[in-house]
C-alpha positions as a printed Julia matrix, in Angstrom:
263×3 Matrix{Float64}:
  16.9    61.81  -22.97
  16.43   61.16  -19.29
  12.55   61.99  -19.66
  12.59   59.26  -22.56
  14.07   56.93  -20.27
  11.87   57.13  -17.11
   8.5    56.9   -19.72
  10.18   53.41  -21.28
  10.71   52.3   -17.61
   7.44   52.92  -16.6
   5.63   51.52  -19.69
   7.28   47.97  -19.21
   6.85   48.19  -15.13
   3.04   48.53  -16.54
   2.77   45.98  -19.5
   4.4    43.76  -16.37
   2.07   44.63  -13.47
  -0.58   42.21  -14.77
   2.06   39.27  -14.0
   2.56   38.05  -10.62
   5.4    36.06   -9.16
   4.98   33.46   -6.68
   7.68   31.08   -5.46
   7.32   27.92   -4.26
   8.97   24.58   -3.88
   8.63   21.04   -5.98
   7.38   18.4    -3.84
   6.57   14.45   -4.91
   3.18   13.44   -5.26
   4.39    9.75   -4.79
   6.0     9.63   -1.07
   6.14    5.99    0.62
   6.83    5.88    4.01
   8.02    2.4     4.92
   7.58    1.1     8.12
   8.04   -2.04    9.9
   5.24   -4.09   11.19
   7.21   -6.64   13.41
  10.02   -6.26   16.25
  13.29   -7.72   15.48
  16.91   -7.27   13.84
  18.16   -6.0    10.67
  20.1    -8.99    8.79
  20.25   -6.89    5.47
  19.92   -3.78    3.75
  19.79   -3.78   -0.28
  19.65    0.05   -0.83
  21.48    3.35    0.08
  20.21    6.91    0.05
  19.89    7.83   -3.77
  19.16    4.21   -5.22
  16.69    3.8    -7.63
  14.29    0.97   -7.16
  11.66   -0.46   -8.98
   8.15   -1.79   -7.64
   9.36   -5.08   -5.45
  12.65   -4.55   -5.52
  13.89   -6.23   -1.91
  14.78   -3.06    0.77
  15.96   -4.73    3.91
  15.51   -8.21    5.59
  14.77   -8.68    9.21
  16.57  -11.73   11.46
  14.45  -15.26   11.13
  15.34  -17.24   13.41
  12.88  -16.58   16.13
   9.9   -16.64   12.99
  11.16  -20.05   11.79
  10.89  -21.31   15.25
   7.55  -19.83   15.6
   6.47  -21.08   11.87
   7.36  -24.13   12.63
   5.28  -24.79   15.79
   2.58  -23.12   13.95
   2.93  -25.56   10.83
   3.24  -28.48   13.31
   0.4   -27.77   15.14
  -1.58  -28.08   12.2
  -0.25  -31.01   11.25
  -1.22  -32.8    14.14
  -4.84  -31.03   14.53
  -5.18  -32.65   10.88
  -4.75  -36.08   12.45
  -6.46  -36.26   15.37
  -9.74  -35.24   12.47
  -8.75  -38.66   11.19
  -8.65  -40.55   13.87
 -11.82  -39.5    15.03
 -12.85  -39.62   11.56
 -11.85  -43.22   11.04
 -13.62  -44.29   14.34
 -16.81  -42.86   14.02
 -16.83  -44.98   10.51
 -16.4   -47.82   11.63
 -18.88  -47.33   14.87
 -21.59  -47.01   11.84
 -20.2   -50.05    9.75
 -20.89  -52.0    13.48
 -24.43  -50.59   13.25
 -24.84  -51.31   10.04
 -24.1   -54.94   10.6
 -26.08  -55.22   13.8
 -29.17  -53.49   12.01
 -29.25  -56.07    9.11
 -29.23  -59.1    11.57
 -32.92  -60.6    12.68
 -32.54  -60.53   16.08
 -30.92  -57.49   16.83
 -29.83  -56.82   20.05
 -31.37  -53.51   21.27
 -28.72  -52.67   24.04
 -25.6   -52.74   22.1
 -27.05  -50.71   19.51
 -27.76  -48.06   21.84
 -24.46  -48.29   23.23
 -22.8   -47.76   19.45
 -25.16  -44.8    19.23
 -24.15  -43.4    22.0
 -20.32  -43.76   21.48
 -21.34  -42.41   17.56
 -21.86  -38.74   19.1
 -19.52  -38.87   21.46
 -17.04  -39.19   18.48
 -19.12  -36.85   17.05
 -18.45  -34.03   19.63
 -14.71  -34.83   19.82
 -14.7   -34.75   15.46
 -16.18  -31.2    15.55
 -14.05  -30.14   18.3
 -11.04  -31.43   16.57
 -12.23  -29.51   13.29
 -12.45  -26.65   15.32
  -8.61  -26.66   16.36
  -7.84  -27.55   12.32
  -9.48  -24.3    11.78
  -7.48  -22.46   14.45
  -4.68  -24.1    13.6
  -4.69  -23.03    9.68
  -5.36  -19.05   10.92
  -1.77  -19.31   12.9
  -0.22  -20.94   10.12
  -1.11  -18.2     7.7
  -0.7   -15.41    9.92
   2.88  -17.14   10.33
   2.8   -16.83    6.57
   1.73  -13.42    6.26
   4.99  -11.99    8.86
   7.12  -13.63    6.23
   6.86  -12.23    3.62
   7.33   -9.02    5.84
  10.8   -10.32    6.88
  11.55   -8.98    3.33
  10.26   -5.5     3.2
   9.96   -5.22   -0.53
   9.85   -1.68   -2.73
   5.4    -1.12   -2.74
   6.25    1.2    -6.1
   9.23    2.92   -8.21
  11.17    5.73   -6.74
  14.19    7.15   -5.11
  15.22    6.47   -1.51
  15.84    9.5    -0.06
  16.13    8.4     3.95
  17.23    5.36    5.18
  16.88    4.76    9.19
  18.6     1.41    9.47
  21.62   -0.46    9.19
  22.67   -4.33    9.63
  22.48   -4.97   12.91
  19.7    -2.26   14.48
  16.88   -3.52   16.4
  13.45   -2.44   14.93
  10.03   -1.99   16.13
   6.81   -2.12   15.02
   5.25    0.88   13.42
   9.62    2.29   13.57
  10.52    3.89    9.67
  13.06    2.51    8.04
  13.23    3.85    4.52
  11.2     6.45    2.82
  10.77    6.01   -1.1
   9.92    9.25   -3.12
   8.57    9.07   -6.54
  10.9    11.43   -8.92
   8.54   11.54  -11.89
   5.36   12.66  -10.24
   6.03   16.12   -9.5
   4.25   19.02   -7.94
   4.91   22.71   -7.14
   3.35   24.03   -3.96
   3.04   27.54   -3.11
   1.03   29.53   -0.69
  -0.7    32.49   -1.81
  -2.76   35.04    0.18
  -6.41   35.02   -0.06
  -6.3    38.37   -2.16
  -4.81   36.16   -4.96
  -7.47   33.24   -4.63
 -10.32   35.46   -7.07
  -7.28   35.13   -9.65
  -7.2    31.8    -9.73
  -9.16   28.3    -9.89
  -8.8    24.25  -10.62
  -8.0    23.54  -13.93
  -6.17   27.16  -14.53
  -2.82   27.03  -16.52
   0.11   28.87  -15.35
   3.65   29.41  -16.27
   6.35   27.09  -14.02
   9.58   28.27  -13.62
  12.16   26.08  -12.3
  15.76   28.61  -12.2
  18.68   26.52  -11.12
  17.96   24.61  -14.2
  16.39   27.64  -16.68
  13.5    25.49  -17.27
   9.66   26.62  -18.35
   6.89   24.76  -18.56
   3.04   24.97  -18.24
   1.33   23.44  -15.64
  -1.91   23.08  -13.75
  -3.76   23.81  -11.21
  -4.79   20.65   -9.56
  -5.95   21.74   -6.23
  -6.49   24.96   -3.83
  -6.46   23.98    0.13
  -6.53   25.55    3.41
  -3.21   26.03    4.65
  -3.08   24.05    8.08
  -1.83   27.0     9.93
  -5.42   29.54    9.85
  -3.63   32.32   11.36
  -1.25   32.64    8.65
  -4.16   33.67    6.11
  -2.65   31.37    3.33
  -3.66   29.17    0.62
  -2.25   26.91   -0.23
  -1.68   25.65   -4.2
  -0.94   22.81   -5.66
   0.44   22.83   -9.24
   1.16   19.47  -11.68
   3.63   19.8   -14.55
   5.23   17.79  -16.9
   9.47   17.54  -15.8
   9.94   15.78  -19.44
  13.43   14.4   -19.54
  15.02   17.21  -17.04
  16.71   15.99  -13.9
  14.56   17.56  -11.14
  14.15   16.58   -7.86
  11.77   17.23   -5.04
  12.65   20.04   -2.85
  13.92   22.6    -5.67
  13.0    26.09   -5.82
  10.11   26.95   -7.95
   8.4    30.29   -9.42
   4.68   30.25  -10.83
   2.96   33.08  -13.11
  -0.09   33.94  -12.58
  -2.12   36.58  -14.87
  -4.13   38.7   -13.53
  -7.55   38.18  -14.94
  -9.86   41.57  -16.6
């Protein structure tokens, strides 16, 4: 009986050998890191840790009051550039209505004219330089524009906020993260394999995903082999894309993979 035994245990270790077992962890292919672009205070923060949040959903707004001032010197200086245009624009009409006149008389009278021509490109100069300053002026005003609507930091896609730096009242700076967004429904298992395992596998390959704390199976693919960034380790690493369906898991969850061993 014993002999019977030790055969059956053998046969399955056998019919099994062909399988092997790599673990691994899920990981999001979606991850937003959100920082700010601007130095200043927090006024608000919309979401905690755990919210979901949909593409533009509002995150966090920053203190105006030093933008408003600054908008509205930009916005004035425009303003103002726009009118001194017409000014010069009005004058240099009416210098050419005056020659106009003085051309269509009989005796004309050569010296004024010159001196109306003269004036003509002086008004001419200060008209393009005035245009110039419009121009410069519009750039500030939309830059002004541009920081905000980055006083709102707004969700860039759906997801999950899994880390949130800030709170009313902290002082930012530029380049500083404030909340990081992770996308729950585009999932991935990565694993690391040695390179005696990479002639058993390749892009495209279908393998069995195990997912234990929930006793979930699925299929998934192989979307992409890559050098692990540490060479000395001699690992591969493996990235796998599966379909979660309507299970709740998360990044960061423990993970098996099959692989077969190919004949």
């Amino acid at each position: 009986m014993k002999k019977i035994l030790i055969v059956t245990f053998l046969l399955i270790i056998n019919l099994q050998a062909d399988d092997i077992t790599i673990t691994g962890t899920v990981v999001s292919d979606g991850q937003k890191m959100i920082g700010s672009r601007y130095m200043g205070y927090i006024k608000k923060v919309f979401v905690k840790v755990g919210d979901k949040v949909k593409r533009e959903d509002e995150l966090y707004e920053m203190e105006s009051a030093e933008f408003d001032i600054m908008k509205s010197q930009a916005d004035l200086m425009l303003e103002q550039s726009k009118i001194v245009v017409e000014f010069w624009r009005k004058r240099l009409e009416n210098i050419n209505k005056r020659k106009n006149r003085l051309k269509n008389h009989k005796k004309m009278p050569i010296i004024e004219l010159d001196d109306l021509e003269a004036q003509a490109n002086n008004v001419k100069t200060m008209l393009t330089s005035a245009q110039v300053l419009v121009e410069q002026a519009s750039i500030k005003a939309k830059q002004m524009a541009t920081i905000f609507n980055y006083l709102k930091m707004k969700a860039p896609s759906d997801g999950v906020v899994v880390r949130r730096n800030i709170k009313p009242g902290d002082m930012v700076m530029p380049g500083m993260l404030t909340i990081m967004l992770t996308d729950t429904e585009s999932l991935e298992v990565h694993v690391s394999v040695s390179e005696s395992i990479i002639a058993m596998v390749n892009v495209g390959q279908q393998l069995v995903v195990n997912i234990p704390s929930i006793k979930y199976k699925t299929i998934g693919t192989i979307k992409a082999i890559v050098p692990d960034a540490n060479p000395m380790t001699h690992k591969i690493q493996m990235r796998i894309s599966f379909d979660k369906g309507d299970k709740n898991i998360f990044p960061g969850m423990y993970a098996k993979v099959i692989i077969k061993e190919k004949k």
